[in-house]
C-alpha positions in Angstrom: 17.0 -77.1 28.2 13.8 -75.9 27.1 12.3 -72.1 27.5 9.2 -72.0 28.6 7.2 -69.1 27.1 6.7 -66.7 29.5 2.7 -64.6 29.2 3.0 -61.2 28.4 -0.1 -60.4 30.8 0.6 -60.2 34.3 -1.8 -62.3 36.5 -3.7 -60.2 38.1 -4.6 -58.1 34.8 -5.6 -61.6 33.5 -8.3 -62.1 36.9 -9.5 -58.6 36.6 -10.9 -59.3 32.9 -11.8 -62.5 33.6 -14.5 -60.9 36.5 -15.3 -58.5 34.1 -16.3 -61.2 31.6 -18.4 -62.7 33.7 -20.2 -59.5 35.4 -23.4 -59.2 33.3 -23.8 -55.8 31.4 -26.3 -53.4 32.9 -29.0 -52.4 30.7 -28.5 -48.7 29.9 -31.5 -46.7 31.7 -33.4 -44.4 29.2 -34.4 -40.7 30.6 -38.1 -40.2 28.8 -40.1 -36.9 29.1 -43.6 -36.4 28.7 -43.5 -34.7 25.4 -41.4 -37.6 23.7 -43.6 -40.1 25.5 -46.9 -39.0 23.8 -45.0 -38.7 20.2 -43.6 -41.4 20.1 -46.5 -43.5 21.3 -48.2 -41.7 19.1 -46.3 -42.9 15.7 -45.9 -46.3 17.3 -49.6 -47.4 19.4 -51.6 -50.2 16.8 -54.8 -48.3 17.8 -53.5 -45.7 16.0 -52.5 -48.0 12.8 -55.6 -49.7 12.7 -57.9 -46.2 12.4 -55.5 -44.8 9.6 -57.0 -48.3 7.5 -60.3 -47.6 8.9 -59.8 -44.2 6.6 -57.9 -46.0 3.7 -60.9 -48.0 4.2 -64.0 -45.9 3.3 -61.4 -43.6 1.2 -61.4 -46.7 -1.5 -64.8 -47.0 -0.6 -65.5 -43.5 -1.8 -64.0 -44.2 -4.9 -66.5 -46.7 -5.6 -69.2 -44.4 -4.6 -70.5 -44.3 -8.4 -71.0 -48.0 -8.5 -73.3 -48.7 -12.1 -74.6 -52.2 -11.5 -73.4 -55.1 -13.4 -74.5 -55.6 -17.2 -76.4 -58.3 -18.5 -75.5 -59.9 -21.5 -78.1 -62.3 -23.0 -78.6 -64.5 -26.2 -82.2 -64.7 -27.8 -83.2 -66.0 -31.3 -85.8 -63.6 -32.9 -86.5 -65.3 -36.1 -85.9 -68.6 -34.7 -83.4 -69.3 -36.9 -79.7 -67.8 -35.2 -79.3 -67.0 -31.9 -78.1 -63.2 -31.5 -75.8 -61.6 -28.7 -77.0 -58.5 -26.7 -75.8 -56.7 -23.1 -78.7 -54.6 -21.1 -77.5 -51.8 -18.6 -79.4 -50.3 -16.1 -78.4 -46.9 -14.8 -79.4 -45.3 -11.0 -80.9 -41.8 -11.0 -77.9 -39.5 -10.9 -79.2 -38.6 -7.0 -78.3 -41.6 -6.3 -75.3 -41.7 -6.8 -74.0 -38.5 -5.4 -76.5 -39.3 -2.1 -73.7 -42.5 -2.4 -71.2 -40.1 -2.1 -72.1 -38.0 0.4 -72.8 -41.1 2.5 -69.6 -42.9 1.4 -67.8 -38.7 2.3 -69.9 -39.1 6.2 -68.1 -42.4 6.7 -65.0 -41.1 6.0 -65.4 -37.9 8.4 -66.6 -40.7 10.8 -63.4 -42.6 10.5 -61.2 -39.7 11.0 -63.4 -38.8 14.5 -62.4 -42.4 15.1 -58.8 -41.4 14.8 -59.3 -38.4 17.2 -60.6 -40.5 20.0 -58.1 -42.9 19.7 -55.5 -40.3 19.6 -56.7 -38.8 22.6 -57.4 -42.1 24.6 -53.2 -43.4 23.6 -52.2 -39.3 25.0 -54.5 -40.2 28.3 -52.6 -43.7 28.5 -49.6 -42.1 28.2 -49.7 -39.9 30.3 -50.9 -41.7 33.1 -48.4 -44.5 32.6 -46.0 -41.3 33.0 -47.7 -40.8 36.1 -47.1 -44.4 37.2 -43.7 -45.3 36.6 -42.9 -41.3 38.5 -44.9 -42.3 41.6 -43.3 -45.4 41.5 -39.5 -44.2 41.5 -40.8 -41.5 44.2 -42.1 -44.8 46.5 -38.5 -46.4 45.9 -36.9 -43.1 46.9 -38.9 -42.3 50.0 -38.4 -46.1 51.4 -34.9 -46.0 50.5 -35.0 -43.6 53.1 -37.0 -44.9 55.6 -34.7 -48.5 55.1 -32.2 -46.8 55.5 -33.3 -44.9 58.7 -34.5 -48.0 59.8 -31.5 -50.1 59.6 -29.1 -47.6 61.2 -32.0 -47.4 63.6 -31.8 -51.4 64.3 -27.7 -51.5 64.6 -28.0 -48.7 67.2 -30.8 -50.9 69.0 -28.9 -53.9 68.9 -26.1 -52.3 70.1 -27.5 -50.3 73.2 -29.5 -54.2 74.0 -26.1 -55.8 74.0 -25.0 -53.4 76.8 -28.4 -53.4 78.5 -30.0 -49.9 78.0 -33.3 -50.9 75.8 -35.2 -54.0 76.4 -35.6 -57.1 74.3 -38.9 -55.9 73.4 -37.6 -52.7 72.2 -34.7 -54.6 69.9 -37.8 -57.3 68.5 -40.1 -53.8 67.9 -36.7 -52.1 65.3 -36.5 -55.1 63.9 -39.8 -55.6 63.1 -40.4 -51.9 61.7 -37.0 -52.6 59.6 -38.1 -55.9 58.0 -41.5 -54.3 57.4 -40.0 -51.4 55.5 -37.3 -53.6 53.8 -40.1 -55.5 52.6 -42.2 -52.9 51.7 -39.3 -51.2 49.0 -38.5 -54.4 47.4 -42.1 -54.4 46.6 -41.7 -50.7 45.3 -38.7 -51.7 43.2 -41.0 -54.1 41.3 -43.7 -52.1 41.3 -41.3 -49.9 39.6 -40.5 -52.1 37.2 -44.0 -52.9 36.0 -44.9 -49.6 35.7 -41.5 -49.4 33.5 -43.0 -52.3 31.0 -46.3 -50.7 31.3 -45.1 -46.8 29.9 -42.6 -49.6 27.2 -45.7 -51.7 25.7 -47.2 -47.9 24.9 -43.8 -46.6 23.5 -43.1 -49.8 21.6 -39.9 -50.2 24.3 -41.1 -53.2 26.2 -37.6 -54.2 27.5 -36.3 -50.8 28.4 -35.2 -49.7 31.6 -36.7 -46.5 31.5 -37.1 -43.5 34.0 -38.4 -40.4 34.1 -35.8 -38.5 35.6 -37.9 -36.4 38.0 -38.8 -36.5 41.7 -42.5 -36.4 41.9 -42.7 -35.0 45.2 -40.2 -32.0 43.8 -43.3 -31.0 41.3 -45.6 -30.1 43.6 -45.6 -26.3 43.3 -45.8 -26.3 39.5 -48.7 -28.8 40.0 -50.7 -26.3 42.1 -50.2 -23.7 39.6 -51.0 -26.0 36.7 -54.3 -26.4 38.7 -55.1 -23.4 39.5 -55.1 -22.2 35.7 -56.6 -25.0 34.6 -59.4 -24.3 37.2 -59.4 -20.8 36.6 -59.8 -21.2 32.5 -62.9 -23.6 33.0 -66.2 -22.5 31.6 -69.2 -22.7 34.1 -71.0 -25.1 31.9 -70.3 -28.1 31.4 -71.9 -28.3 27.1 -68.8 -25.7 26.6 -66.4 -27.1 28.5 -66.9 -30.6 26.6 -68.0 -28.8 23.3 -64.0 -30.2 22.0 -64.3 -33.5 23.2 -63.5 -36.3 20.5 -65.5 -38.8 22.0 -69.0 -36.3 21.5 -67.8 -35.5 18.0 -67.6 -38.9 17.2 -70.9 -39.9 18.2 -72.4 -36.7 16.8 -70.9 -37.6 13.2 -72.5 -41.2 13.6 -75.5 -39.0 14.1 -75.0 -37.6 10.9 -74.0 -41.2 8.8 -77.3 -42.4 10.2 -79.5 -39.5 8.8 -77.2 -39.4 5.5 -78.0 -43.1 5.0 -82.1 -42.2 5.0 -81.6 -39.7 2.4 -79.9 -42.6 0.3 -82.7 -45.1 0.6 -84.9 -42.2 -0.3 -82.7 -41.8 -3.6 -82.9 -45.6 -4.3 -87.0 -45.1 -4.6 -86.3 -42.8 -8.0 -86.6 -44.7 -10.9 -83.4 -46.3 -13.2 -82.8 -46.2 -16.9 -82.2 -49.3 -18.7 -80.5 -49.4 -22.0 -79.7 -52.0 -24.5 -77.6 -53.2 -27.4 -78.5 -56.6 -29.9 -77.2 -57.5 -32.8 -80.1 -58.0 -35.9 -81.5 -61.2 -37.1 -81.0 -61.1 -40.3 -77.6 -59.3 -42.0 -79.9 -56.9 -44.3 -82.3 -55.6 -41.8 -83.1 -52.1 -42.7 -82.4 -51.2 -39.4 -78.7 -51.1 -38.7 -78.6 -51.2 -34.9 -81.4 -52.5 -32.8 -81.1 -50.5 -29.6 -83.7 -50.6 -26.5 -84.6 -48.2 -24.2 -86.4 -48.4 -20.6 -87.1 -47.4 -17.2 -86.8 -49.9 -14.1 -89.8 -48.8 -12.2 -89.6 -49.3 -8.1 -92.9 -51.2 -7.9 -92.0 -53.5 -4.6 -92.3 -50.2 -2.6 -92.7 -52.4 0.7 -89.3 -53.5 0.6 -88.2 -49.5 0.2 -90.5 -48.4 2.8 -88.7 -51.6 5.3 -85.2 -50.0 4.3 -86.8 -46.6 5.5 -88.3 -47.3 8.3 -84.6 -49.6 9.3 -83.0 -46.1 8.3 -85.0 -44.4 10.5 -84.5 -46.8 13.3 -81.2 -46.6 12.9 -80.7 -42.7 13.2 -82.5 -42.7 16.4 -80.6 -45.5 18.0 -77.7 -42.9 17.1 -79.0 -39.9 18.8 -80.5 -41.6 21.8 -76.7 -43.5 21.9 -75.2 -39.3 21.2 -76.9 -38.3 24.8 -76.4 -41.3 26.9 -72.7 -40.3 25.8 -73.0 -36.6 26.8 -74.5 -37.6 30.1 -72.1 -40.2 30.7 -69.5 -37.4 29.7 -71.1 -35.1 31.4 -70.9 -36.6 34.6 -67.4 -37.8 34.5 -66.6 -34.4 33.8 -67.9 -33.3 37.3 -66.6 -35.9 39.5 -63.1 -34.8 37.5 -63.8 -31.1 38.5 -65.1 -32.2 42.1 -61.6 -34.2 42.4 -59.3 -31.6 40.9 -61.0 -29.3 43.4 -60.9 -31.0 46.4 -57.0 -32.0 45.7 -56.0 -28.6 44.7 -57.1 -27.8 48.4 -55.3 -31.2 50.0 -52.3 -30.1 47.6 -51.9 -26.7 49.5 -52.4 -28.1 53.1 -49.6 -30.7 52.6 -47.0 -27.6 51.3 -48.1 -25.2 53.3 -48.3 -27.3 56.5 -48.3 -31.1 56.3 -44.6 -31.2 54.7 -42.8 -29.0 57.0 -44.6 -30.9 59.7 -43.0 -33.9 58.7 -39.5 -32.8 58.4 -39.8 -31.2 61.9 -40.9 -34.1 63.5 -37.5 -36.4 61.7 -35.6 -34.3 62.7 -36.8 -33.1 66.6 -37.4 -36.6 67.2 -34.1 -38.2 66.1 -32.7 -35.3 68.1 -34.4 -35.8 71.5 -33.7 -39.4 71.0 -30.6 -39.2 71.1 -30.7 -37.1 74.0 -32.6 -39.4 76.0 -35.7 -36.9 76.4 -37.9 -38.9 75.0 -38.7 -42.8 74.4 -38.1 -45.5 72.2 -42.4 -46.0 71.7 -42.6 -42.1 71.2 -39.8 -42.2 68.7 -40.8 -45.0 66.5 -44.5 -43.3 66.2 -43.2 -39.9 65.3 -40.9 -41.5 62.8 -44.2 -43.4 61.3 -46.5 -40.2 61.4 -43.9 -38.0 60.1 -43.7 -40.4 56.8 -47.4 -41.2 56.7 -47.9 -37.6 55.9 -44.7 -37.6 53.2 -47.0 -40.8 51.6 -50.2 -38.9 51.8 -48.7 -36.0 50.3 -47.3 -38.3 47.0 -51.0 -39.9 47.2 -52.4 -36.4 46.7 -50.0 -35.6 44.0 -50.7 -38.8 42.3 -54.4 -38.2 42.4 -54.4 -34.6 41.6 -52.5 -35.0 38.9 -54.8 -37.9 37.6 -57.8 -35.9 38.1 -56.6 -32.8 35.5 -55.4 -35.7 33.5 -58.8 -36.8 33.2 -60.1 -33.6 32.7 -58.2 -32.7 30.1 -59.2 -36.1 28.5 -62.6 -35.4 28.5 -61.7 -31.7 27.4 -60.4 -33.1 24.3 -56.4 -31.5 25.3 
């Protein structure tokens, strides 16, 4: 008789890693803080990439800045008789060349004020992405709760229906609110999630489940203090408070390309020296060399004076385009300070009163509920004003903390 081969595994060892081989891994969440956000969107963000070959860009151009014009080589026959090989080169004024290079040195500077703005535009992207994906987690949180509350809410109404102590409009009313709420945190959760591939396109982590490990509505104490500093550290005008901004140094340095290309049209109207080499006619010409020397003499002076006055054109179009920027920047600036203001003051009403409002009411209600003092309408609609003020007060953390954000922005920080 033959032995069949008994398995070493026992059965239910075998079924426990077959489940496990079929459960899908869970992707790994990643913890990201503010700080490690900005640098590393910072070393990863193409806008950043493409200004560093802006640079390399008028860098080589720089190089090229003392830029002789092409030679001309030419074949004549003097005598008629041979034809004999010569090269001409003409030679710019020595101005204009190093006019060349200060222009070519004013596009570079421009370049790297590109690079500033850009900088400082990924940092505000950043960090309100940040902002996002935390006021996201703190929605899921806070109707977690409320779904919760709900749902233990609906099993007690069904239950007290079922031995005839509420009415059947009471039971449809908790199921309604439940559904509502239900529905209203599996829209947070993907909220969540876009806000997640949002902050990952920045950091070059598109796929990544990341969080940010905080509880927004836990920061609002260090936010009012944030704000109050920041208030406190404001100058009164607004010329010195923007006096750092990237985006006015940038179009202050265009400013100053414009006027350095004028001064180089102006250095093209000098006139150029033009020297030559050809060989001789004959072999025994006295003369060893016959060398020539000129000057090219800018006689088409309306095509100089055209370049001018383009110049000219051009450098006012920069400064007119220089203050609509400090107006526009100006005036973003105030609405900023008007909103870090006026949410520095909502900020305190909600810690100082709306928040331990809220938590009362939870509580007291769910309390006297349960001891019959009050009703079912008078519970549901403290329940729904005591969380209407927990929303407000993650509203006015989201928008305070978006209004110093944008401050800062303009602030050039």
């Amino acid at each position: 008789m033959q032995h069949q081969p008994s398995s070493s595994w026992p059965a239910w060892l075998l079924m426990l890693l077959l489940a496990l081989a079929t459960v899908p891994a869970q992707a790994q969440q990643v913890i990201v803080r503010p700080d490690s956000a900005e640098a590393l969107a910072l070393r990863r963000h193409p806008r950043l990439r493409q200004s560093a070959q802006e640079i390399e860009e008028q860098r080589a151009l720089k190089r090229g800045s003392f830029s002789l014009r092409n030679p001309d080589f030419l074949f004549s026959a003097p005598t008629g008789e041979r034809w004999a090989p010569g090269v001409v080169q003409t030679i710019d004024f020595p101005t204009v060349y190093r006019q060349q290079a200060r222009n070519a040195q004013a596009g570079i500077t421009l370049a790297e004020r590109g690079l500033d703005v850009n900088r400082a535009t990924v940092r505000r992207d950043v960090r309100l992405a940040y902002l996002a994906l935390q006021v996201a987690e703190a929605q899921v949180r806070q109707l977690t709760y409320q779904d919760s509350l709900y749902r233990a809410l609906q099993v007690a109404t069904d239950r007290l229906f079922k031995a005839g102590e509420v009415t059947s409009l009471q039971r449809i009313s908790t199921e309604a609110e439940a559904r509502q709420v239900a529905n209203q945190l599996a829209q947070a959760v993907v909220d969540r999630r876009s806000a997640q591939r949002r902050l990952g396109l920045l950091l070059g982590l598109p796929e990544a489940d990341l969080t940010t490990g905080t509880d927004l509505r836990r920061t609002g104490q260090e936010l009012a203090r944030v704000g109050t500093e920041l208030l406190a550290g404001l100058p009164a005008q607004d010329s010195t408070a923007l006096a750092q901004s990237p985006t006015l140094a940038y179009y202050a340095q265009n400013v100053g390309l414009s006027q350095s290309g004028i001064s180089l049209v102006r250095a093209r109207r000098t006139p150029a020296l033009t020297v030559g080499y050809q060989n001789q006619a004959f072999a025994d010409s006295p003369i060893k060399y016959r060398l020539q020397f000129g000057v090219s003499v800018p006689l088409y002076f309306w095509t100089y004076r055209s370049q001018l006055q383009a110049a000219t054109a051009r450098t006012k179009a920069a400064q007119a385009q220089a203050q609509v920027q400090q107006l526009e920047l100006g005036t973003q600036y105030q609405q900023a300070l008007a909103d870090t203001r006026k949410f520095a003051a909502s900020l305190t009403y909600f810690e100082q009163t709306g928040l331990p409002q809220a938590t009362a009411i939870i509580s007291q209600s769910q309390r006297l509920f349960r001891a019959g003092e009050i009703s079912y309408l008078v519970f549901i609609q403290s329940l729904n004003q005591a969380f209407d003020i927990q929303n407000n007060y993650l509203a006015t953390i989201r928008d305070y903390r978006q209004a110093i954000t944008e401050l800062n922005y303009l602030r050039g920080q």
